[in-house]
N, C-alpha and C positions, 0 to 999 in steps of 0.2 A: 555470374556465380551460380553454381549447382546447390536447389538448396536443399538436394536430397543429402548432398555430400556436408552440408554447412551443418555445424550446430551451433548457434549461437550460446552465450553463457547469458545465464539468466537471473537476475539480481531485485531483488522485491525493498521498495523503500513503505516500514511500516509508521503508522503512528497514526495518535487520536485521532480525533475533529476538531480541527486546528492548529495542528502542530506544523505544517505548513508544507505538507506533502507536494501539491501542485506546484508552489511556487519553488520546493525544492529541487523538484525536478527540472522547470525551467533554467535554474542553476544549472545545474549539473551537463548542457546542453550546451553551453557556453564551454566548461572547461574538458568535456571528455568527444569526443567520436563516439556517440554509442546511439543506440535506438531507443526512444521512449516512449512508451506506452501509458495514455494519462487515464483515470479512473473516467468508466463511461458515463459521464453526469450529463450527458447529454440525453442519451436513451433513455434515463429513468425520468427525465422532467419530460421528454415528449413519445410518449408509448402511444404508438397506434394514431400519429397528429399531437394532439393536443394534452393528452393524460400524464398528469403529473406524479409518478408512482412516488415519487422521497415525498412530495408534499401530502398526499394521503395516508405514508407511513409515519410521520411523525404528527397528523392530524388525527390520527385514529389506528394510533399501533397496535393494537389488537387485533382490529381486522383486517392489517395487512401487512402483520408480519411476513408471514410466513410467503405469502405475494412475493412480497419485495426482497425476500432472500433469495426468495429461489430465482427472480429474475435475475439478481445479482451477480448473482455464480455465472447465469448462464450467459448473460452479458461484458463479464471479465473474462471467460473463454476465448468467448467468439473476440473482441478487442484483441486479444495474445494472437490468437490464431493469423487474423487478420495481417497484421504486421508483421507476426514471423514470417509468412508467405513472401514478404518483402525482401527480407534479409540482407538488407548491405552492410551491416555493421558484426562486428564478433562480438559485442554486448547488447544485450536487451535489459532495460531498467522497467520495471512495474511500477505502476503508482497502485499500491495494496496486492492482497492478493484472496483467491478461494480460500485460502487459511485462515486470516482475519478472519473473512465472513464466518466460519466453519468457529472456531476458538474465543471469537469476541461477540460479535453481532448477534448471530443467531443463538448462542449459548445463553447470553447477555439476555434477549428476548425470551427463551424459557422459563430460565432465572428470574426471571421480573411476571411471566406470567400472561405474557402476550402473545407466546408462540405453546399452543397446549402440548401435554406429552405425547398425544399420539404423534400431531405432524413435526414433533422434537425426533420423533423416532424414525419416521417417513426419512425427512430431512439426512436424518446423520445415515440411514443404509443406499439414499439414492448419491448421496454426496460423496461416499467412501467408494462405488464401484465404478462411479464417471471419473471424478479425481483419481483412481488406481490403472486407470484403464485409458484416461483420453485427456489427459491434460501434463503438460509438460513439467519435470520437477524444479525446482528453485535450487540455484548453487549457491545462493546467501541472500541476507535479510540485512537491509539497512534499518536500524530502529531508530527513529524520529523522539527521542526519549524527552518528553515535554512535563512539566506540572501539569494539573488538570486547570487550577486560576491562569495559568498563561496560555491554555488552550482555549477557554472559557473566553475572556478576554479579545480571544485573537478572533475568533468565530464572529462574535458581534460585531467585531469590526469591518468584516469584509462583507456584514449584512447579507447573506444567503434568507431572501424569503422564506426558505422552507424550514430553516433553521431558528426560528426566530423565537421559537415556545422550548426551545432543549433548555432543561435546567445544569445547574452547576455538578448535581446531583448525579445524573444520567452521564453526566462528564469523567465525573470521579469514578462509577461504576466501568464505563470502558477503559477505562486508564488501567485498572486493576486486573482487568482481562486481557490487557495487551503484556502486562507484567506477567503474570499467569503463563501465558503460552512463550511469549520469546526471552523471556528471562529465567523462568522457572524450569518451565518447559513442561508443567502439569498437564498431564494426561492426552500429548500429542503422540503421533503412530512415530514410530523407530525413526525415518528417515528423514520427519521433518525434524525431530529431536537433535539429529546428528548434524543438519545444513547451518553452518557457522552464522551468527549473529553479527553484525557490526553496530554499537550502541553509541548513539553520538548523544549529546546532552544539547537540548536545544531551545533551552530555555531565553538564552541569547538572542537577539534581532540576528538573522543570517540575513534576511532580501536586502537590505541598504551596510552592510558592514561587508564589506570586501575581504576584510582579514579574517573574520570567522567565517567566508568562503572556503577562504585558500583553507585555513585549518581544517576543513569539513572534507574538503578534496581530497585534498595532503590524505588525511585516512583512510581513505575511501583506495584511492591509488594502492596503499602498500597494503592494506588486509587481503582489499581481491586480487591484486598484483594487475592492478590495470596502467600502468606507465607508459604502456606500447599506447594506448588510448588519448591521453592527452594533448590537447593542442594546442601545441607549441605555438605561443604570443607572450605577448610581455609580461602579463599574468602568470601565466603557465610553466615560463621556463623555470623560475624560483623554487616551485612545488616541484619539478621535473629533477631539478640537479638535486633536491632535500631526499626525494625521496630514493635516488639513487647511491647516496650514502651510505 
C-alpha cells in the first residue's frame, strides 16, 4: 500500500485515570480491523535506561511539570508517527491525545500552580505551531465518560506504583477538564471545536461484560460509520446486521 496515497482516519479514545482507556482499546482490537496506538507509558517510565519521568512527576510536580509535558507531546507524536508509517488498516485509534495534554494536563498543572505562567505561556506558543504545522488532525474523539469515584477506585486497583500518592481530588479536578474541553468545548481552537465527540458513559464494568462491549461497539460502528471494519465472528455479526438497520 502507498502510504503517500493512504490517509488513514483517525479517531482519539479520551478519558481520566482510570476510566480504562488501555484496556478499552484492547477491546476494541477484538471487534474492529483497525490500528492501535497505546499511550507511550513505557518511554516515560524508562527515559534515558532507567528514569522514571511519571514517577518524578507525580513525586514532585512542581518540578516536573513542565518536563513531563512537554515530553509528552513529544512522545505521543513520535508513537502516531511511528505507526502511521505502517499503515495497513484505514483506521488509527489513539489512546489520548496532544489535546488532552494541551486542555487538561498542562492547563490543570498551571491551574494548580505547578506549571508557572511563563513556561504556561512557553508551553501553549511551542505547542500551537508544532500541533498547526506537524501533527496530524483528529476526525473524532471517543470519550471514556467515567465518575471521578469509579476512576479513583479503578486506578488503585490496577496498582500503578507511580500512581499510588493521586488523591480523589486531583481526580475530580481532571474530570472537570476533560468536561471543559470535550463536552463544553471551552476555549479550544475552531477545528478541534468542530471534530465530533462520541460520549459513551462508562461507569459500567466493560473488560469482563461482553454485552456492554458489543453496546460500546454497536456506537462506535454507526457514529464513525466503521461497519466496513468489523470482524466478522459470532460476536460481531449481531452488532454487523444491528447496525445495518
Amino acid at each position: 500500500m502507498n502510504n503517500h496515497l493512504f490517509k488513514q482516519q483517525c479517531l482519539i479514545v479520551e478519558g481520566n485515570v482510570g476510566a480504562g482507556k488501555s484496556t478499552f482499546l484492547k477491546i476494541l482490537q477484538k471487534y474492529f480491523a483497525v490500528q492501535t496506538v497505546f499511550e507511550p507509558l513505557y518511554r516515560w517510565q524508562h527515559v534515558v535506561g532507567d528514569e522514571n519521568l511519571l514517577d518524578k512527576f507525580y513525586k514532585d510536580t512542581t518540578r516536573w511539570a513542565y518536563t513531563f509535558q512537554s515530553y509528552a507531546f513529544i512522545t505521543r507524536v513520535l508513537e502516531q508517527k511511528i505507526n502511521a508509517e505502517k499503515n495497513t488498516t484505514p483506521v488509527q485509534i489513539l489512546e489520548r491525545s496532544v489535546y488532552t495534554d494541551r486542555y487538561c494536563f498542562a492547563k490543570n498543572c498551571f491551574e494548580m500552580g505547578t506549571i508557572s505562567p511563563l513556561e504556561w505561556e512557553l508551553y501553549q506558543e511551542w505547542f500551537s505551531w508544532l500541533v498547526d504545522n506537524y501533527t496530524t488532525k483528529p476526525d473524532g474523539f471517543i470519550y471514556l465518560q467515567t465518575d471521578p469515584q469509579v476512576c479513583f477506585d479503578r486506578m488503585k486497583n490496577r496498582n500503578r506504583t507511580e500512581e499510588n500518592a493521586i488523591p480523589l481530588d486531583y481526580i475530580q479536578k481532571l474530570h472537570n477538564k476533560h468536561e471543559e474541553w470535550l463536552i463544553k468545548k471551552n476555549g479550544v481552537v475552531p477545528y478541534i471545536a468542530n471534530t465530533p465527540v462520541l460520549v459513551l458513559e462508562c461507569n459500567e464494568d466493560f473488560e469482563n461484560n461482553i454485552v456492554q462491549q458489543q453496546l460500546h461497539v454497536e456506537k462506535i460502528a454507526k457514529f464513525f460509520k466503521l461497519e466496513h471494519c468489523l470482524i466478522a465472528n459470532h460476536v460481531t455479526k449481531e452488532i454487523e446486521i444491528s447496525c445495518k438497520k
